[in-house]
C-alpha positions in Angstrom: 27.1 -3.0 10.5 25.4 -4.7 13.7 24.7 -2.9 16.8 24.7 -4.8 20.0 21.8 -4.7 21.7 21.0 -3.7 25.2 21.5 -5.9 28.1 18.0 -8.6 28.1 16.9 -7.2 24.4 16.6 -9.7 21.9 19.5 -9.8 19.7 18.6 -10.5 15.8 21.4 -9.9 13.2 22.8 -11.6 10.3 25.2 -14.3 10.7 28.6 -13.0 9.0 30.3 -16.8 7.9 33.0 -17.0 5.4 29.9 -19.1 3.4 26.6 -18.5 4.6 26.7 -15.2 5.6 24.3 -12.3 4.5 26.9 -10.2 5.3 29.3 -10.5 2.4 27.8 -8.7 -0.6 27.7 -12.0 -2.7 25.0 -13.1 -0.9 23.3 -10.1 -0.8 21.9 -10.5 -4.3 20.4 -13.4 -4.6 18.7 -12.4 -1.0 17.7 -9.2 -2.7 16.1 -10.7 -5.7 14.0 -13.4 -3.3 13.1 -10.2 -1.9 12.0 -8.1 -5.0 10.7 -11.1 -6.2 8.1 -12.1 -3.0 7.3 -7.9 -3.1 6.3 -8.0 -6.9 4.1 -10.9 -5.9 2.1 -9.2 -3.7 1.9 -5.4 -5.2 1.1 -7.9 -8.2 -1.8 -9.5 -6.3 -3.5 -5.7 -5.5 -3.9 -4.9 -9.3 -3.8 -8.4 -11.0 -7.3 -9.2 -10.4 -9.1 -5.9 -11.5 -9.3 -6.7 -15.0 -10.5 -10.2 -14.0 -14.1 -9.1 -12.5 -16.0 -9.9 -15.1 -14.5 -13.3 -15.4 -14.7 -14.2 -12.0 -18.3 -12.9 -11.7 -19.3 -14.8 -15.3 -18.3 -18.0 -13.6 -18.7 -17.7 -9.7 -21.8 -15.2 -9.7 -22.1 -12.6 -6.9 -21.8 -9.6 -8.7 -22.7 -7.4 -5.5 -20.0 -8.9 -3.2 -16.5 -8.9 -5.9 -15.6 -5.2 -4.4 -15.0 -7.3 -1.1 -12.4 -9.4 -3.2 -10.2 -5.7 -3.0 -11.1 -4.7 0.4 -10.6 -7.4 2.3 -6.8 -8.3 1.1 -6.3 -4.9 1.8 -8.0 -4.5 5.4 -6.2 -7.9 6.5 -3.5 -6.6 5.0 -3.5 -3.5 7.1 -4.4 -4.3 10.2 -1.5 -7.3 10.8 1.5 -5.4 9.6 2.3 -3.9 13.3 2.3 -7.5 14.4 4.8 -8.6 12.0 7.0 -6.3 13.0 6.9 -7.1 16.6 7.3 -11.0 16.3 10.3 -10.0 13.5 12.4 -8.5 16.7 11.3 -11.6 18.4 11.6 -14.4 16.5 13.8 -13.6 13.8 13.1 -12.2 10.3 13.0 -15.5 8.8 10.6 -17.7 10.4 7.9 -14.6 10.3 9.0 -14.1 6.1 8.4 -17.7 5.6 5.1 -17.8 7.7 3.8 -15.1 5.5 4.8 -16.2 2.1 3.3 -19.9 3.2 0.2 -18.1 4.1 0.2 -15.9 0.7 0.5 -19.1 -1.4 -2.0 -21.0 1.0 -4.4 -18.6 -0.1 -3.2 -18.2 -4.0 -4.4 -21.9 -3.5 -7.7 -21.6 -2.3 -8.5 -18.9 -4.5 -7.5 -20.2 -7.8 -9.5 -23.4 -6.5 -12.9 -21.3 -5.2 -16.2 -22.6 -5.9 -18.3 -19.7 -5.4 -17.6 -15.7 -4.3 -17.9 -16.5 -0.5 -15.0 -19.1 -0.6 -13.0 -16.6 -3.0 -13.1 -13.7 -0.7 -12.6 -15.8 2.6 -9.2 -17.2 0.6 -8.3 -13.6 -0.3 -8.5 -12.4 3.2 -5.7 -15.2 4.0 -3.9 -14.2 0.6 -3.6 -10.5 3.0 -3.0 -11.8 5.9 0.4 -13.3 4.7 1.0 -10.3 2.4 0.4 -8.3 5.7 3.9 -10.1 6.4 6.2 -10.0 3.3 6.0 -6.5 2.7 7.1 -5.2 6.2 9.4 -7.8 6.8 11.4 -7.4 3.1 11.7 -3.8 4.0 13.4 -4.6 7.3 15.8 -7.5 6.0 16.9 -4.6 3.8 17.6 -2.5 7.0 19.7 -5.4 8.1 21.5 -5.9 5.2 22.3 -2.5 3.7 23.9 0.6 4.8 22.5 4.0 5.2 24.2 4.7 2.2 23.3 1.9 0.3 19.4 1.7 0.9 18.4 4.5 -1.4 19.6 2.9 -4.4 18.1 -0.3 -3.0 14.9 1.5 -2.2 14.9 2.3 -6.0 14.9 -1.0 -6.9 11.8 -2.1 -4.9 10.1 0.8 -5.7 10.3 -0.4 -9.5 8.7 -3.4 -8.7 6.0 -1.5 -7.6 6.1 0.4 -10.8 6.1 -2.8 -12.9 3.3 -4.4 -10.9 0.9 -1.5 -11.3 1.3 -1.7 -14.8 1.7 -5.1 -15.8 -1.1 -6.7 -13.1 -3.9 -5.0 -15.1 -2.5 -6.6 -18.5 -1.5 -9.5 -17.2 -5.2 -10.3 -15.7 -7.0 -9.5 -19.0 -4.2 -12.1 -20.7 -4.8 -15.1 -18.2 -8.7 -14.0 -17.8 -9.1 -14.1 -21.9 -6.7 -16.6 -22.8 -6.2 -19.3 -19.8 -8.5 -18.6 -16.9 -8.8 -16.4 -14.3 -7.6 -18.4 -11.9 -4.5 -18.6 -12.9 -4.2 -15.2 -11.7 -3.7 -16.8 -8.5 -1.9 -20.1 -9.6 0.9 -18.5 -11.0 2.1 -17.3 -7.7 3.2 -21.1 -6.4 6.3 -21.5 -8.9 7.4 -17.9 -8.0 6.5 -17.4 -4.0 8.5 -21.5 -4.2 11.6 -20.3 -5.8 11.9 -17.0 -3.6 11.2 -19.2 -0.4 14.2 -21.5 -1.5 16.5 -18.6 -2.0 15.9 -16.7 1.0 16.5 -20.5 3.1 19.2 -20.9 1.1 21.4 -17.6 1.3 19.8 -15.7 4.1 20.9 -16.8 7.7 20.5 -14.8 11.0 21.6 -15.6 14.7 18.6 -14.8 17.1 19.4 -15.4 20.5 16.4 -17.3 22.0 15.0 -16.4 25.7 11.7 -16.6 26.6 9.0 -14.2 25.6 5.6 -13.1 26.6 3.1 -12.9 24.1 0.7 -9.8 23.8 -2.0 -12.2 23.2 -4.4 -9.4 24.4 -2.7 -6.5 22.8 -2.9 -8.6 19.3 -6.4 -9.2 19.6 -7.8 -5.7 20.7 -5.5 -3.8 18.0 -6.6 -6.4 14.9 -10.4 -6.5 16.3 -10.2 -2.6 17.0 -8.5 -1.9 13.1 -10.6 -4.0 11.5 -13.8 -2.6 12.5 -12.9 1.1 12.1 -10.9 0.2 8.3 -14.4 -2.0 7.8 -16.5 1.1 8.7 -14.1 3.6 6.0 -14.7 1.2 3.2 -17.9 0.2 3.6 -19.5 3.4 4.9 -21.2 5.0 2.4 -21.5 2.2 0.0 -22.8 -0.8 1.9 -24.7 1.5 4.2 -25.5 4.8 5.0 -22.6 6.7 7.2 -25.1 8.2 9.7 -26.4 4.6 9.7 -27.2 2.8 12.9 -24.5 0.1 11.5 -21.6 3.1 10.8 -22.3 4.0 14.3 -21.8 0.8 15.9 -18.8 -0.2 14.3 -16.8 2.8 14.8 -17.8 3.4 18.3 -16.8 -0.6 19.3 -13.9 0.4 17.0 -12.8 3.0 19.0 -13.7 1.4 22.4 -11.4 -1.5 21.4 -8.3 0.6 20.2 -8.8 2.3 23.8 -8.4 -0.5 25.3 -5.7 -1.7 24.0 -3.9 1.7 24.7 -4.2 1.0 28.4 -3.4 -3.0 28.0 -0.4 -2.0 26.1 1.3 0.6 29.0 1.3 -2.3 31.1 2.4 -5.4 29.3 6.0 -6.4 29.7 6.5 -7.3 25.9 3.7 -4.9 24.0 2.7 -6.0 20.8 3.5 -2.0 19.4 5.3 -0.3 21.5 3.4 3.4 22.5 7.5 5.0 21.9 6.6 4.4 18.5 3.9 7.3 18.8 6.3 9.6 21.3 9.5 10.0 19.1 9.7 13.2 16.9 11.4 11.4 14.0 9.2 8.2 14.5 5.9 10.8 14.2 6.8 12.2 11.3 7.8 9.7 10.0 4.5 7.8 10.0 2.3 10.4 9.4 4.0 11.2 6.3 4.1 7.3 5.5 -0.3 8.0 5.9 0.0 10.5 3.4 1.8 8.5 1.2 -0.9 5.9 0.9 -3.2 8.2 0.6 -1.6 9.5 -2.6 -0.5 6.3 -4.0 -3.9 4.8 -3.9 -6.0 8.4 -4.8 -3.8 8.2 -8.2 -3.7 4.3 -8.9 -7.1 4.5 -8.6 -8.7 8.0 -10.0 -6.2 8.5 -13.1 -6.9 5.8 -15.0 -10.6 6.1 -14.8 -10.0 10.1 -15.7 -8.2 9.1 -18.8 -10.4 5.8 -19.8 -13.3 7.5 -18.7 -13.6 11.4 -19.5 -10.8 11.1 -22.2 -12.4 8.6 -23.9 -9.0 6.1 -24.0 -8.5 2.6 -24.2 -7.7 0.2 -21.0 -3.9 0.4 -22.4 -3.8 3.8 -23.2 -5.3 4.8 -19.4 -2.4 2.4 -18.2 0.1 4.6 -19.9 -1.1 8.0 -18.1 -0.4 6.6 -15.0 2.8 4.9 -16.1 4.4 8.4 -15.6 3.6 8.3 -11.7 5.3 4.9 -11.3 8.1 5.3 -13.5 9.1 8.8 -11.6 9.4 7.2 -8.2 12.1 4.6 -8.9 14.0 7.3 -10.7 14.0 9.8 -7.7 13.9 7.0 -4.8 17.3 5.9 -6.2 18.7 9.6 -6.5 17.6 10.1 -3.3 20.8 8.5 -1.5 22.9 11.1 -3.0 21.0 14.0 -1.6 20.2 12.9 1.7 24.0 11.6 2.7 25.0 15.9 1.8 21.4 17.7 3.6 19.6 15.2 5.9 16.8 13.3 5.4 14.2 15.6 6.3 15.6 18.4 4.0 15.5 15.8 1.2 11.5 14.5 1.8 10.6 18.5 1.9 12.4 18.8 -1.3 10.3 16.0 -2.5 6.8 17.5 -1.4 7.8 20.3 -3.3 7.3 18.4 -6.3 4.3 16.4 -4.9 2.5 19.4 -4.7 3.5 20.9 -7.9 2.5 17.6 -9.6 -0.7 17.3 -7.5 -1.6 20.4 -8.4 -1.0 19.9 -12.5 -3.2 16.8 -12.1 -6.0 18.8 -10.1 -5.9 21.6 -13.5 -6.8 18.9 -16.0 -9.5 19.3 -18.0 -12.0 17.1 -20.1 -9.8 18.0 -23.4 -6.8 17.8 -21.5 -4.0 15.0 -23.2 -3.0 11.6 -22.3 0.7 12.9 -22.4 0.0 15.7 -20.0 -1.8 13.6 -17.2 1.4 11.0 -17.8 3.5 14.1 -17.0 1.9 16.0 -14.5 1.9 12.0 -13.0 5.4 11.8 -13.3 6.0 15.3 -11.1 4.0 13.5 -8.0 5.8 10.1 -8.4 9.5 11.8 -8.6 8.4 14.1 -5.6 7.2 10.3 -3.7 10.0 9.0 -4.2 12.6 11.8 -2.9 9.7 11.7 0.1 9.1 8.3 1.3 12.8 6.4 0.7 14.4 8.7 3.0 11.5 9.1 5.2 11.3 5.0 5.9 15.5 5.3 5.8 15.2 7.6 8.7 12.9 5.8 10.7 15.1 2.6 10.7 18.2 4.3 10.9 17.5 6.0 14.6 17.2 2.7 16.7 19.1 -0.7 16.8 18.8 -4.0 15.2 16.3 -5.3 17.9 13.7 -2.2 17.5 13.9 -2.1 13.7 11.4 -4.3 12.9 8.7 -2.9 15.1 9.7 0.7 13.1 9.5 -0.7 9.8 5.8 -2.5 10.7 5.2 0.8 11.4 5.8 2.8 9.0 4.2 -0.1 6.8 1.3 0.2 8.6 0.6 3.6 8.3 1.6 3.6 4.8 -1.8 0.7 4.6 -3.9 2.4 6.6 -3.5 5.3 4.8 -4.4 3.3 1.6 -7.1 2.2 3.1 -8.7 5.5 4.4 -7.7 7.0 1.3 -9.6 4.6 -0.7 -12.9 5.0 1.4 -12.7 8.9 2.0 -12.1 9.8 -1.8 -14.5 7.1 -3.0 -17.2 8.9 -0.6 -15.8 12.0 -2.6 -16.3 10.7 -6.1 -19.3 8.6 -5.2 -21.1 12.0 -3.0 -20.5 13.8 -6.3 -21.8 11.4 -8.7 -25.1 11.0 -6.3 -25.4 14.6 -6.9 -25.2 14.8 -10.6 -27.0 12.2 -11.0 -29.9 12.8 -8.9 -30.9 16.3 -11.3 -30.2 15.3 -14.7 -30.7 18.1 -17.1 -34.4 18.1 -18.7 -32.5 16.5 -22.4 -31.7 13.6 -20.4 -34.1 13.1 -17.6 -35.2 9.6 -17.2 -32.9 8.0 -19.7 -30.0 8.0 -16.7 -28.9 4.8 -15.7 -29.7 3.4 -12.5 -27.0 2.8 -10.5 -24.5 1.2 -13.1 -21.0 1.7 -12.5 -20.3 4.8 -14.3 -16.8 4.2 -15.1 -17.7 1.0 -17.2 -20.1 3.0 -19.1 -17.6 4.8 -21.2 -14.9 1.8 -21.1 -14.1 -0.4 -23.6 -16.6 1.4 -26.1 -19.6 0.8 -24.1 -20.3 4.4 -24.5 -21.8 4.0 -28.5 -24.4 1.8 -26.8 -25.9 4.4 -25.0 -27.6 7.5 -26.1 -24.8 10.0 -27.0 -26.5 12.8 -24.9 -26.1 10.5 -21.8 -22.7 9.6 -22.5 -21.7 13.0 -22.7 -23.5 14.0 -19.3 -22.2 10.9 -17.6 -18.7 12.0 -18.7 -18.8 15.3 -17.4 -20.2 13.6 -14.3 -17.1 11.7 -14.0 -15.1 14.9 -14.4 -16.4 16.2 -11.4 -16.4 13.7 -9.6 -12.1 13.0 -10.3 -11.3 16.9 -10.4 -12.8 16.9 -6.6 -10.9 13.7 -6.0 -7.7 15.3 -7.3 -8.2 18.7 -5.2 -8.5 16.4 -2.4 -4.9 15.1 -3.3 -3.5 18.4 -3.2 -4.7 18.8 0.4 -3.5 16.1 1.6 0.1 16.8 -0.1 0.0 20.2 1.4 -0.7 18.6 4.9 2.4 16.1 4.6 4.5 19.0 5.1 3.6 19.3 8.3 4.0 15.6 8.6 7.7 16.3 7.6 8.5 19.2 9.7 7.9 17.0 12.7 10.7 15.0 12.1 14.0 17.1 13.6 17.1 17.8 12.1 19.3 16.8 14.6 18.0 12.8 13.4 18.7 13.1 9.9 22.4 12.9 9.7 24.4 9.6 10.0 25.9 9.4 13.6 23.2 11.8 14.8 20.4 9.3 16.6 17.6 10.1 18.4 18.0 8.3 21.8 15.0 6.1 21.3 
């Protein structure tokens, strides 16, 4: 299954013993379990702590800073995936797996032990910055260990665990957050992140052949800085501050002066922390801008179909869950069919089968009304998630199945990357979507209920829960058909964005998608 690597590349494959060896499927498992397991923790740690809010605000205070406790994991997140993937080809994919679970339960620690909001955000940007790791380097061990063949019906599998955390984080944070304590939200992850850290030592053993390496110290440092400002500027923009602010303005243009930079410091540094071929190769391209559209999607639905259903259909916290259980239970399903189909027609012919139903479902979602049923926004959720998951498996198979063992790390980072990014764009451009229309029906209230709108409550939390028999029925009803708005133009958006990863796909060539067909890069 190895490839040897060119002459002076760094050579980092699994070590085939007649005990210890990765190689032999026995082994396999329980290194694909440690796997699943350290991926559930941190999808599980993205969603856990929403229903905890109010708890963690009732005891630390700082009710105008938690939205940081989401956007921080998710820009540290972001912004160090790339890195990971280079020091995987480098190092080995152990050392870099193990750095980044210690990190993630470093910083389960300190959060579970916070004293006040500051402290609990600093601790959840270093619960990211080791989830930045786990995700991109599970996703490349499985490149190592698993054939072309094999890695859509292991794709399935991780792709249920994101299922299953997107659904049971929620529940599982009201449970601790009513019952125990919220920070056992974060406490819970030390017996689990401990026993997948044994079994990975234990069962999972490469051979890295050591030389010496330069370190992109300067690469790193302009490609975090340069992220970090212009992800900062998407999520805050708009909500912290104005986005023709003097502050927008400044961050994005150091932003972009820094990522400039590091374009030229990375065409001449012998060992670049990303590599600019990444950027240059057809299937690569394609590959990743599809992967940017992906998280774009995922996050647009996690995020805007569960307030549609709680708040303009009027359903329970559970109930909302269930509407977009339908999105993650379709993508497992059609990530694991997906092997079958893209060993007979390719893998691009496969993803543009699979936007076929992305935009189908998209579209369903986007024709929902404010009478529409809970079983038909679970449906229509379905149709995108079965359309994802014929996408983005063969998609990430492709980009790791065109280069060698020594360059598949970097690839995977990648396409991780992108995937995060797009998240995190998606999450700032589509709030500035619902939020812009919101600000607009708000600001001219019909003459019944002029001047008995709230102020700027969250409107979402108005109608949950049954907050909405506490305020005057005539505002509930306006606020709801606020919130209609403001997710139909959220959901149109979607469709767009579907339409446009077509083009992402067609990008990729033909020629790439077979097994035994490469591109040289």
């Amino acid at each position: 299954m190895a490839t040897t690597p060119a002459a002076g590349t760094q050579a980092t494959t699994p070590v085939r013993g007649p005990r210890t060896g990765v190689g032999f499927r026995s082994d396999r498992g329980p290194v694909l379990a440690a796997i699943m397991l350290c991926i559930g923790l941190v999808a599980l740690d993205s969603t856990i702590i929403a229903t905890a809010v109010p708890s963690i605000v009732r005891d630390l205070g700082g009710f105008s800073q938690f939205p940081w406790l989401f956007s921080i994991y998710l820009l540290t997140q972001a912004v160090t995936v790339p890195l990971y993937g280079t020091f995987a080809d480098s190092l080995g994919r152990k050392p870099v797996m193990f750095f980044g679970i210690s990190l993630f339960l470093l910083g389960s620690v300190l959060c579970g032990a916070a004293w006040s909001m500051p402290v609990l955000i600093i601790a959840r940007a270093l619960q990211g910055i080791g989830a930045g790791a786990v995700q991109p380097i599970s996703m490349t061990m499985v490149g190592d260990l698993y054939t072309v063949e094999e890695r859509a019906r292991v794709q399935g599998y991780l792709a249920s665990v994101w299922a299953i955390a997107s659904v049971l984080g929620p529940t599982l944070g009201g449970v601790f957050s009513e019952y125990l304590s919220w920070r056992w939200i974060f406490f819970v992850n030390l017996p689990l992140g401990a026993v997948a850290a044994w079994v990975l030592a234990r069962h999972f053993a490469e051979r890295v052949v050591r030389r010496a390496h330069t370190v992109d110290y300067a690469g790193a440092a302009l490609l975090t800085g340069g992220l970090s400002l212009v992800i900062l500027g998407l999520l805050e923009g708009g909500v912290a501050w104005p986005w023709a602010s003097a502050q927008s303005l400044v961050i994005f243009a150091i932003g972009a002066v820094l990522l400039g930079a590091f374009v030229v410091v990375e065409r001449r540094a012998a060992e670049p922390v990303l590599p600019l071929w990444v950027f240059s190769r057809r299937v690569l391209a394609g590959g990743n801008l599809a992967s940017l559209g992906f998280g774009v999607l995922t996050i647009g639905l996690s995020s805007y179909v569960p307030t549609y259903a709680e708040g303009v259909l009027g359903t329970s916290a559970l109930v909302a869950g269930f509407a977009l259980a339908g999105f993650t239970i379709g993508w497992p399903i059609a990530a694991t069919l997906s092997g079958r189909i893209y060993l007979r027609i390719g893998f691009r012919d496969t993803a543009l089968i699979g936007s076929v139903f992305v935009i189908a479902g998209a579209t369903l979602i986007a024709l929902l009304t404010a009478g529409s049923s809970v079983w038909a926004t679970a449906g229509a959720g379905f149709v995108v998630g079965f359309g994802l998951g014929l996408s983005a498996s063969p998609t990430l198979v492709a980009v790791q199945s065109v280069v060698g063992w020594e360059r598949r790390g970097v690839v995977t980072g990648t396409n991780m990357f992108s995937r995060s990014l797009g998240s995190a764009v998606g999450a700032a451009v589509l709030g500035a979507i619902a939020n812009a229309t919101l600000t607009a029906r708000f600001a001219s209230p019909p003459a019944e209920v002029a001047g008995r709108m709230p102020g700027d409550a969250d409107t979402s939390s108005l109608l949950a829960g049954g907050h909405a028999r506490s305020i005057d029925p005539a505002v509930a009803e306006y606020v709801r058909t606020s919130l209609y708005d403001a997710t139909h133009h959220v959901f149109l958006a979607l469709v767009v964005v579907a339409v446009l990863g077509v083009g992402a796909l067609l990008l990729m060539p033909r020629r790439s998608e077979r097994m035994g067909q490469k591109d040289p890069v």
